[in-house]
DOMI-646401 format. One record per residue: residue number from 1; residue in three letters; x, y, z of N, C-alpha, C in turn. Coordinates in steps of 0.02 Angstrom, whole numbers, plus 50000, padded with zeros to 5 digits. Example, Ala and Ser with C-alpha at 12.3 -4.5 7.8 and 13.67 -1.06 7.14 Angstrom:
BEGIN
R     n   res    n_c1    n_c2    n_c3   ca_c1   ca_c2   ca_c3    c_c1    c_c2    c_c3
R     1   ala   50660   49716   50390   50615   49775   50390   50660   49835   50390
R     2   ser   50642   49888   50354   50684   49947   50357   50645   50002   50394
***
This chain:
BEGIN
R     n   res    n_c1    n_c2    n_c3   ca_c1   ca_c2   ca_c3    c_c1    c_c2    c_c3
R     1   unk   49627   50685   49806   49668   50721   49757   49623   50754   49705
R     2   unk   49633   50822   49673   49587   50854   49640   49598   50847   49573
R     3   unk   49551   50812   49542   49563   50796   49472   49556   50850   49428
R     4   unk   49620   50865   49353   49615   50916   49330   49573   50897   49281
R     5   unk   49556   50954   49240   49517   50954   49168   49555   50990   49107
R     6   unk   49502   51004   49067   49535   51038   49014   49542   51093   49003
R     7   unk   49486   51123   49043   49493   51213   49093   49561   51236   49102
R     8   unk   49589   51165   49142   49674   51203   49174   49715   51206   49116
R     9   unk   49727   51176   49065   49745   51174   49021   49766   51245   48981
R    10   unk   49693   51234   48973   49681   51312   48940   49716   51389   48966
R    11   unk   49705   51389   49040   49696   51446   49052   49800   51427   49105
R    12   unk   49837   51386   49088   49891   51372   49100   49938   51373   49051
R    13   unk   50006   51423   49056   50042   51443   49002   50064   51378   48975
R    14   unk   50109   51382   48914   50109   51340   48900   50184   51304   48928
R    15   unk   50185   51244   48949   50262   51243   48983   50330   51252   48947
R    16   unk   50382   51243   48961   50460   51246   48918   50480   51198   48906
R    17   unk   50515   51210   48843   50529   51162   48815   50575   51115   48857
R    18   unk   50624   51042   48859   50638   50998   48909   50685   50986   48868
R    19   unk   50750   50996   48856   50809   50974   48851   50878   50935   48880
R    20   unk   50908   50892   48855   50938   50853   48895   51031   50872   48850
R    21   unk   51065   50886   48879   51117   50895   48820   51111   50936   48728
R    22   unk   51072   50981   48751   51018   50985   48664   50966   50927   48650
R    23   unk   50981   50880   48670   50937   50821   48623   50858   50843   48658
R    24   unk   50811   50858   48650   50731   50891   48649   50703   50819   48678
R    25   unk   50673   50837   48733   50627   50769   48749   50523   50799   48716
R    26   unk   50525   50787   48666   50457   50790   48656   50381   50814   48707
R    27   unk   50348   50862   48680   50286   50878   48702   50264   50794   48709
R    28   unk   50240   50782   48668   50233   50723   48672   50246   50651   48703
R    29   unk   50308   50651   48707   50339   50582   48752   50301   50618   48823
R    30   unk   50300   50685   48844   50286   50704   48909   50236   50697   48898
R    31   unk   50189   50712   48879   50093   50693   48874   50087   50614   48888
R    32   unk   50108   50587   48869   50098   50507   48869   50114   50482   48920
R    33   unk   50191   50500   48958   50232   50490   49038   50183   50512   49076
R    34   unk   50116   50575   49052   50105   50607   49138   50048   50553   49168
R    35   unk   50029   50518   49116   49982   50449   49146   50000   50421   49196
R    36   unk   50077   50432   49190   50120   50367   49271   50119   50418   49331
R    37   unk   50095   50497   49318   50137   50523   49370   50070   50582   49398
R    38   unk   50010   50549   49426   49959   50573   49468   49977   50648   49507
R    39   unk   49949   50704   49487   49958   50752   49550   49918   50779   49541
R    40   unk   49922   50852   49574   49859   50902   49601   49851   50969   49545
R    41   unk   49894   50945   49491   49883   51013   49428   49906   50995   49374
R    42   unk   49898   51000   49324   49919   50991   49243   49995   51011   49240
R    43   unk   50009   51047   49280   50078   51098   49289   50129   51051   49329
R    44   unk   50084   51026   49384   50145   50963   49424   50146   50900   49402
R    45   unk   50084   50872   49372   50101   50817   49321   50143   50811   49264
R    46   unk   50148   50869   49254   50178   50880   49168   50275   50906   49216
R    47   unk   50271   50913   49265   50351   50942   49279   50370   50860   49298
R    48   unk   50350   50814   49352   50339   50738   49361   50365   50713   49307
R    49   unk   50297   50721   49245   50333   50673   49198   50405   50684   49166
R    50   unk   50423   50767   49129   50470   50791   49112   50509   50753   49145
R    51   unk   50538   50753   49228   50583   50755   49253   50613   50668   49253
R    52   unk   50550   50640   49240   50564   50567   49252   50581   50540   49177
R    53   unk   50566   50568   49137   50595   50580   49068   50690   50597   49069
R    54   unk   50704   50649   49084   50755   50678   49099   50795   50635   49130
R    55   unk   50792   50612   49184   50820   50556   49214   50832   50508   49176
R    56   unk   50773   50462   49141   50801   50406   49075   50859   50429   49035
R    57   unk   50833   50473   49007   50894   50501   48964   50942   50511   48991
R    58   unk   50947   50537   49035   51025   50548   49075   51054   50476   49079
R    59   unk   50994   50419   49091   51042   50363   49093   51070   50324   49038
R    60   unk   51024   50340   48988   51027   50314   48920   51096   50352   48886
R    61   unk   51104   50391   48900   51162   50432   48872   51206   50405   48899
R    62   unk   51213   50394   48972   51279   50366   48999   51292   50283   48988
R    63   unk   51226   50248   48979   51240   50175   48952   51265   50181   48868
R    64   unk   51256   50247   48832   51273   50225   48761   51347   50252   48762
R    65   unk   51362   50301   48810   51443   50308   48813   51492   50274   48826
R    66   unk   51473   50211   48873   51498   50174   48911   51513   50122   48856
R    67   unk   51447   50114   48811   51445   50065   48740   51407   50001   48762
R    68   unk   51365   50009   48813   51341   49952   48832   51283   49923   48768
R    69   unk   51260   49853   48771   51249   49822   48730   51160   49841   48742
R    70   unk   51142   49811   48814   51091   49823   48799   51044   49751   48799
R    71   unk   51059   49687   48813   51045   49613   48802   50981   49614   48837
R    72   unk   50896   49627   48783   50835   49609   48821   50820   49523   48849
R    73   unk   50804   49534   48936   50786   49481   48950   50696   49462   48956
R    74   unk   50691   49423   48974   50619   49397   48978   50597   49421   49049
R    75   unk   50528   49470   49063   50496   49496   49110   50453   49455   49124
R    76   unk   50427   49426   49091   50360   49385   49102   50349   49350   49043
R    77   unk   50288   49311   49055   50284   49255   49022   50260   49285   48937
R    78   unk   50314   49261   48870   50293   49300   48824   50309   49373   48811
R    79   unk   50340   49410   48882   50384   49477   48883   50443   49479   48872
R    80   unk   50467   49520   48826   50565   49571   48856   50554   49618   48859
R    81   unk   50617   49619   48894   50635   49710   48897   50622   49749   48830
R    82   unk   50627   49794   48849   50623   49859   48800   50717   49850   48777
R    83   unk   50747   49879   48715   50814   49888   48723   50826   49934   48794
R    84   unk   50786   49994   48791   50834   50050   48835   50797   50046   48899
R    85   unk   50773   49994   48914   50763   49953   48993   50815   49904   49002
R    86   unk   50848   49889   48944   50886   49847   48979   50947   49883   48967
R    87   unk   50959   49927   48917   51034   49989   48922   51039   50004   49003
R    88   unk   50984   50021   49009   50985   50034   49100   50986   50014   49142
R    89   unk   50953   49939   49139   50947   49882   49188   51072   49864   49165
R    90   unk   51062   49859   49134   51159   49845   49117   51197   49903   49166
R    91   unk   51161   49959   49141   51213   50021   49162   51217   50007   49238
R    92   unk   51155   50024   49265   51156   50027   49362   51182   49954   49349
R    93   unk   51179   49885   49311   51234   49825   49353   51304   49858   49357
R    94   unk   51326   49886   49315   51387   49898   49291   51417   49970   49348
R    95   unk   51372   50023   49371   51380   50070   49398   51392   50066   49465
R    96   unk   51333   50023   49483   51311   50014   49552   51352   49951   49590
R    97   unk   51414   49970   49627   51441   49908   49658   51396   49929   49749
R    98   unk   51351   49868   49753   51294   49878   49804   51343   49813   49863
R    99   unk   51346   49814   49927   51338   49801   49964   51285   49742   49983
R   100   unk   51282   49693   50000   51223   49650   50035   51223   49658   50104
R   101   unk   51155   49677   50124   51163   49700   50188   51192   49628   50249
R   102   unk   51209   49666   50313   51238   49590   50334   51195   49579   50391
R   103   unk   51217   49514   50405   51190   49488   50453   51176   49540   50532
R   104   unk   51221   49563   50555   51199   49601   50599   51156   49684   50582
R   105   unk   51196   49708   50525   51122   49740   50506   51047   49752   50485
R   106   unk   51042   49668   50471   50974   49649   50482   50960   49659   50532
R   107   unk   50983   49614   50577   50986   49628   50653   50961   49681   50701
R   108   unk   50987   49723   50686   50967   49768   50721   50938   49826   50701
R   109   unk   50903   49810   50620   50841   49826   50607   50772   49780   50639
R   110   unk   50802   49725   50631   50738   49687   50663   50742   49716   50741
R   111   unk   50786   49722   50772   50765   49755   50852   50742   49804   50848
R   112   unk   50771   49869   50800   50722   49928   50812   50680   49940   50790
R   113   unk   50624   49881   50740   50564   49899   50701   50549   49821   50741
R   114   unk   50505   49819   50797   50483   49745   50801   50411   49751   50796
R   115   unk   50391   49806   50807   50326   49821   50807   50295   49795   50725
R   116   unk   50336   49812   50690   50343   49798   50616   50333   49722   50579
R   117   unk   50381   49672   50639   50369   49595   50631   50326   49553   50687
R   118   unk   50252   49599   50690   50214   49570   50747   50144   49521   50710
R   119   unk   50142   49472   50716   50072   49425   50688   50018   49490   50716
R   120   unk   49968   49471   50667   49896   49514   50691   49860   49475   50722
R   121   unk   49828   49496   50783   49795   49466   50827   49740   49438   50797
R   122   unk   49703   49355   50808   49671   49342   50799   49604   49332   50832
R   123   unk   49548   49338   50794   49458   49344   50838   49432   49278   50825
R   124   unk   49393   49257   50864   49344   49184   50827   49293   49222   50859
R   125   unk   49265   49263   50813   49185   49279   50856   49128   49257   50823
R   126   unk   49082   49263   50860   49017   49232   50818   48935   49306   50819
R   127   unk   48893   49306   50784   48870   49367   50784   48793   49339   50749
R   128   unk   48744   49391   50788   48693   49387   50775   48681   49456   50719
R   129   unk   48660   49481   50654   48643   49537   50643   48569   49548   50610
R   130   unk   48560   49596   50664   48476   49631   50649   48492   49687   50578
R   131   unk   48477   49653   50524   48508   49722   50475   48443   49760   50466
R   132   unk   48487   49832   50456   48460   49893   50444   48505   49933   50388
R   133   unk   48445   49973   50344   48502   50006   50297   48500   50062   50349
R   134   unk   48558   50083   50311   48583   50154   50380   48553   50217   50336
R   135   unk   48510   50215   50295   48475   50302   50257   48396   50280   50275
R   136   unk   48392   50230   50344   48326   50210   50382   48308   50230   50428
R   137   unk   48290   50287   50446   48307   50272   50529   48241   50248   50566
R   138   unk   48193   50249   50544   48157   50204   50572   48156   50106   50557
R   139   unk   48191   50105   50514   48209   50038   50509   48273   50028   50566
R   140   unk   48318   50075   50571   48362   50081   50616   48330   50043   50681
R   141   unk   48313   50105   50720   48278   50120   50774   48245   50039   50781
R   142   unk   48214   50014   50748   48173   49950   50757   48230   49886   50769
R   143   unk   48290   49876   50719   48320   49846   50740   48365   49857   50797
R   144   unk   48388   49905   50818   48413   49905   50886   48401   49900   50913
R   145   unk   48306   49913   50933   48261   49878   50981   48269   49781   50971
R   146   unk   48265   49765   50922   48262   49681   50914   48327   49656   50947
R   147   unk   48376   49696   50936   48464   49671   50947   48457   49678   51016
R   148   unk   48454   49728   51067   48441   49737   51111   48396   49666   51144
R   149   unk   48331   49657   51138   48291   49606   51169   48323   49556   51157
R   150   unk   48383   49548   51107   48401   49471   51085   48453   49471   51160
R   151   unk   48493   49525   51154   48572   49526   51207   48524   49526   51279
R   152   unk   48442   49541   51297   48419   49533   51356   48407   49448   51374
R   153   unk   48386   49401   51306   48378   49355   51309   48435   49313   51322
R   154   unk   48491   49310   51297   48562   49292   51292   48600   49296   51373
R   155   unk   48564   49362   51402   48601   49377   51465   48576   49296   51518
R   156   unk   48535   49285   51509   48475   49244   51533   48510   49175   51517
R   157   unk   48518   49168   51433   48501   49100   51422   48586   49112   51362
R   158   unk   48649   49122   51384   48685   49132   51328   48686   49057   51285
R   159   unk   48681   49007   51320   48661   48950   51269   48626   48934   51207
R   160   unk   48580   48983   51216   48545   48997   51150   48569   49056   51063
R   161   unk   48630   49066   51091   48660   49094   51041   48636   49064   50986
R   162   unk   48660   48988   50973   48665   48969   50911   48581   48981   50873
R   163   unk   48544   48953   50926   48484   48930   50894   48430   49017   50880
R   164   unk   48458   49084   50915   48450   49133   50891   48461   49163   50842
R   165   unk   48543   49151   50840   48558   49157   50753   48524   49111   50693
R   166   unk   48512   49075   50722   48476   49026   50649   48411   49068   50647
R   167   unk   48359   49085   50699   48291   49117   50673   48306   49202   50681
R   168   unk   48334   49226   50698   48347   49308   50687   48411   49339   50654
R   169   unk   48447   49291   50626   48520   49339   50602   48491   49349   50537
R   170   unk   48515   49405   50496   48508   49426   50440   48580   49426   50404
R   171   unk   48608   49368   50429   48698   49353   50399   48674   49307   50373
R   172   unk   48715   49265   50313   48729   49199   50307   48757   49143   50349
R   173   unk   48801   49182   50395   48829   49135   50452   48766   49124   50503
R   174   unk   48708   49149   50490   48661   49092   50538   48662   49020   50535
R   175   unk   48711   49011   50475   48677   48915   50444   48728   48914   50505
R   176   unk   48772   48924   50518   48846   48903   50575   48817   48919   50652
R   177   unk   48761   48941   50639   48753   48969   50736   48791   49046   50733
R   178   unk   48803   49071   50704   48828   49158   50681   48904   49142   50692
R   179   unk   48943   49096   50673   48996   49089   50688   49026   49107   50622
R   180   unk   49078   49162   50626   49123   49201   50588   49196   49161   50554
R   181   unk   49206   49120   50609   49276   49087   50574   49320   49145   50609
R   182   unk   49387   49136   50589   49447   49171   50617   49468   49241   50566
R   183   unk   49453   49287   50600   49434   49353   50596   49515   49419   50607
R   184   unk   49552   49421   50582   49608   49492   50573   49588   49544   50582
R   185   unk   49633   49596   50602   49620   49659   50591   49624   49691   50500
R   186   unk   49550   49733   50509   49552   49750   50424   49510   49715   50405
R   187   unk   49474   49654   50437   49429   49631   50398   49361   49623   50412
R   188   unk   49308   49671   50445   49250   49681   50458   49269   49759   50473
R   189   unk   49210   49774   50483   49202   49856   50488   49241   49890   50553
R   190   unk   49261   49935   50570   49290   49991   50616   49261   49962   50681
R   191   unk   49179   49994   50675   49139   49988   50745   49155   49914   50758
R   192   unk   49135   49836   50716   49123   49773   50736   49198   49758   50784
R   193   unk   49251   49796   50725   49351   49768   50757   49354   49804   50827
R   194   unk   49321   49863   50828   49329   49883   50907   49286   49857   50959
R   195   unk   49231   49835   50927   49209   49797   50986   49231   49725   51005
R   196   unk   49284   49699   50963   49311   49621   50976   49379   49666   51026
R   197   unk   49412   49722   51018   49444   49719   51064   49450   49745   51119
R   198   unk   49385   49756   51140   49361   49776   51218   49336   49689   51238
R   199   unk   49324   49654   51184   49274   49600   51221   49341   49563   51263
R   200   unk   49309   49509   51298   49367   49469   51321   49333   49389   51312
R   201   unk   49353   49350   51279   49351   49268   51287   49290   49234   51320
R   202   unk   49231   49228   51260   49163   49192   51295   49102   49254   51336
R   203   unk   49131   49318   51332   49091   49370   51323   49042   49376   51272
R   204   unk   48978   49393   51294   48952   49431   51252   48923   49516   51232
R   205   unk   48922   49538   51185   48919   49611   51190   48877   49631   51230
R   206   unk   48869   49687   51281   48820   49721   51326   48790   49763   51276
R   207   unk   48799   49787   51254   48758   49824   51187   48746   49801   51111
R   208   unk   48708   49820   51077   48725   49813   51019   48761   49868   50982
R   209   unk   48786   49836   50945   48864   49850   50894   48833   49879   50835
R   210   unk   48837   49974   50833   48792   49979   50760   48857   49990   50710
R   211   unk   48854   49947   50642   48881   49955   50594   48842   49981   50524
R   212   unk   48864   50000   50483   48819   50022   50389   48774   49962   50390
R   213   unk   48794   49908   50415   48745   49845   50410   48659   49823   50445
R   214   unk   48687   49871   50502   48641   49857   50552   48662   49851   50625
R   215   unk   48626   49800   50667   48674   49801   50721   48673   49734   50761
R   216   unk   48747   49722   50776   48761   49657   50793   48755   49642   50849
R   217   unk   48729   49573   50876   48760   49554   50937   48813   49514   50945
R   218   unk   48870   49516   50977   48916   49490   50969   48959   49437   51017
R   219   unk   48959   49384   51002   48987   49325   51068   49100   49323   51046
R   220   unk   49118   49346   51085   49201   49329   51064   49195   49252   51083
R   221   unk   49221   49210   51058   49234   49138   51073   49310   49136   51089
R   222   unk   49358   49176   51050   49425   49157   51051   49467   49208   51032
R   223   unk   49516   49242   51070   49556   49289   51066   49625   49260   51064
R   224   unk   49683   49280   51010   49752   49250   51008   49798   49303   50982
R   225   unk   49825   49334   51029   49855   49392   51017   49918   49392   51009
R   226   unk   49930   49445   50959   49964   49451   50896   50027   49419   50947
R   227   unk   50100   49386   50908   50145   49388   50912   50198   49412   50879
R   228   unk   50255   49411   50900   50331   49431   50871   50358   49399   50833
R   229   unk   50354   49380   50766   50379   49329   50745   50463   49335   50745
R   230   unk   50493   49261   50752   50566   49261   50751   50606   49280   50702
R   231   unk   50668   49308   50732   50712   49348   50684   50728   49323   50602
R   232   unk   50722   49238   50632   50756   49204   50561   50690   49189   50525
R   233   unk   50641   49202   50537   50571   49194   50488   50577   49266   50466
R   234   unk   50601   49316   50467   50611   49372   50432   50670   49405   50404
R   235   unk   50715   49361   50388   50775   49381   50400   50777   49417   50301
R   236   unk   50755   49347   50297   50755   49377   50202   50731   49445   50192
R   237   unk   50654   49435   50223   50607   49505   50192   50649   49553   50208
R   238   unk   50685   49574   50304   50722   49610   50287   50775   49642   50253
R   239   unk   50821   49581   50254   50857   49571   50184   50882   49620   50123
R   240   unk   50805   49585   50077   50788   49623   50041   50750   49691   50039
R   241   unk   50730   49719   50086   50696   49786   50112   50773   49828   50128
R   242   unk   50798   49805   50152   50883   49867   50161   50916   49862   50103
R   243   unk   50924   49815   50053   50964   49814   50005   50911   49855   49936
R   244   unk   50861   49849   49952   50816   49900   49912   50809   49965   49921
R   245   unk   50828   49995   49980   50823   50055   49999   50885   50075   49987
R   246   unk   50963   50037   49994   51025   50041   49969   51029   50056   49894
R   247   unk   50991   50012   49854   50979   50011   49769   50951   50087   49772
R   248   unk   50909   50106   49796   50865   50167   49765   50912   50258   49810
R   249   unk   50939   50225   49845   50991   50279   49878   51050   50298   49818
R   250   unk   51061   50228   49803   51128   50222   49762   51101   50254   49697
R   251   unk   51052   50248   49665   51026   50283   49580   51024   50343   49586
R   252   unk   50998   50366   49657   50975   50446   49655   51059   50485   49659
R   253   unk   51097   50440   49700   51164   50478   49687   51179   50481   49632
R   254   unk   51202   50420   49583   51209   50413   49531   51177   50464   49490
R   255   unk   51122   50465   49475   51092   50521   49426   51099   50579   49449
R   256   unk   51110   50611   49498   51128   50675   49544   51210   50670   49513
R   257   unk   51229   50632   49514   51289   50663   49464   51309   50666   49416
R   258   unk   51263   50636   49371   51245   50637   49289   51217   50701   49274
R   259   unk   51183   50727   49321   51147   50772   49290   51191   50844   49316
R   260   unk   51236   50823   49373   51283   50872   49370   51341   50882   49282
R   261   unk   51331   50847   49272   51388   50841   49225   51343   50863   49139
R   262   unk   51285   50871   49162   51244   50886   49105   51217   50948   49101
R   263   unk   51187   50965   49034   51174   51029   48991   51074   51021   49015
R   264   unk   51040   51017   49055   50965   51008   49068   50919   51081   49072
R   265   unk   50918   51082   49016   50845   51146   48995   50774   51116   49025
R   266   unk   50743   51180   49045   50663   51162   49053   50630   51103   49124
R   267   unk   50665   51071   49153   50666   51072   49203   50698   51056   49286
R   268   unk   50700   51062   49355   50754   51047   49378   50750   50996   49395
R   269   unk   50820   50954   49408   50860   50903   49419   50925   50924   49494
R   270   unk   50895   50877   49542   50969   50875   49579   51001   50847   49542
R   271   unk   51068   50904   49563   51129   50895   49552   51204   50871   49599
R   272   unk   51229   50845   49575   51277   50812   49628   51368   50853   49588
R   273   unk   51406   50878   49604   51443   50902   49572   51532   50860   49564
R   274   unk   51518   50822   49617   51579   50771   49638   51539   50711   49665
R   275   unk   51569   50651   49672   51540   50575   49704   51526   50596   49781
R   276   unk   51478   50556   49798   51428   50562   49873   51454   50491   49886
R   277   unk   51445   50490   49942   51482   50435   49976   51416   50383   49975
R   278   unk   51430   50328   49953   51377   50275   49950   51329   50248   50028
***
């Protein structure tokens, strides 16, 4: 993402003013909002924040019409609400009659996303590494020659794994015999994760494995591939994942028709002109 400066600033008109019903939402309140709202120009950060501005207010207006109170609760330890976090946190209770999703519509979200509730396959590999910095290439070149003679020796004698890693690894896991422990996807480098899943069970690598590190030789000890976990070990997360996507369906209507019903200068707002079906 291209970070702006004070260049764009300059040479960017100046934006319009942001009105909500007449009531003026401040240059200011918007300078301070565009911190929450990251983009690619001074111009789309500053419309971001406006708009997410605009929206509060729209709700704040409709919680003070309604006459709601407003009762701050405790966020965290030593926290409350703001008043007009909780005008709002009241209003959507009060607005929003939400649905709990049911049992069979969990259901048959969990059938059509299973790929979604699959364990990540697990590695137990163990690894010899000849390190090299990679802006070496003759340090390179030398250790791939060493990694190499180690995987010629290994072909020979794979028993000697352990006692190779103790006098040639440049890991800490030599004190273990180069043994890694139980290994996920995401957690060693690109090149090392693709070579655990070509290997197969008590293999060792035919090549060496070049990573930023150097280059490995690599023994798989133990492959345990991923499973499906059961419906009722996920039933909550999904649960709560449809009734959250229900909550955030339900506000955008809601304010889509607040802001139909409103006077909004300076910038746009969907508008909803009659109720949308929940």
């Amino acid at each position: 993402m291209r970070l702006f400066d004070a260049r764009d600033r300059i040479s960017a008109p100046p934006p319009p003013a942001v009105r909500v019903n007449g009531r003026e939402i401040s240059r200011a309140m918007i300078t301070r909002e565009i911190q929450n709202h990251p983009a690619e120009s001074p111009m789309a950060a500053h419309e971001a924040a406006a708009r997410a501005l605009v929206v509060r207010e729209l709700l704040l207006e409709e919680a003070r019409r309604r006459g709601l109170i407003g009762k701050q609760m405790e966020v965290g330890e030593g926290q409350r609400e703001t008043e007009e976090d909780a005008l709002i946190r009241e209003l959507l209770d009060e607005a929003l009659d939400l649905p709990s999703p049911s049992e069979p519509e969990c259901r048959r979200f969990y059938e059509s996303n299973l790929k979604r509730f699959e364990s990540p396959p697990i590695w137990e590999p163990a690894h010899i590494l000849v390190g090299a910095h990679e802006d070496n290439p003759d340090a390179r070149d030398r250790a791939r020659a060493r990694a190499t003679r180690i995987i010629d020796v290994l072909q020979a004698h794979p028993d000697q794994f352990a006692g190779l890693a103790q006098s040639h690894s440049d890991c800490p896991s030599k004190d273990q015999g180069g043994n890694l422990g139980q290994v996920t996807p995401g957690q060693t480098t690109a090149p090392f994760e693709d070579a655990l899943r070509r290997m197969s069970p008590g293999s060792i690598s035919h090549q060496p494995v070049e990573t930023p590190y150097g280059f490995h030789v690599i023994r798989l000890d133990r492959h345990i591939e991923g499973q499906t976990l059961p419906f009722e070990a996920v039933r909550e997360k999904i649960a709560d994942y449809l009734a959250d996507a229900v909550f955030r369906r339900a506000v955008h209507q809601f304010v889509s028709l607040l802001a139909g019903k409103a006077e909004i200068e300076g910038v746009e707002i969907e508008r909803a002109m009659s109720p949308l079906v929940q």
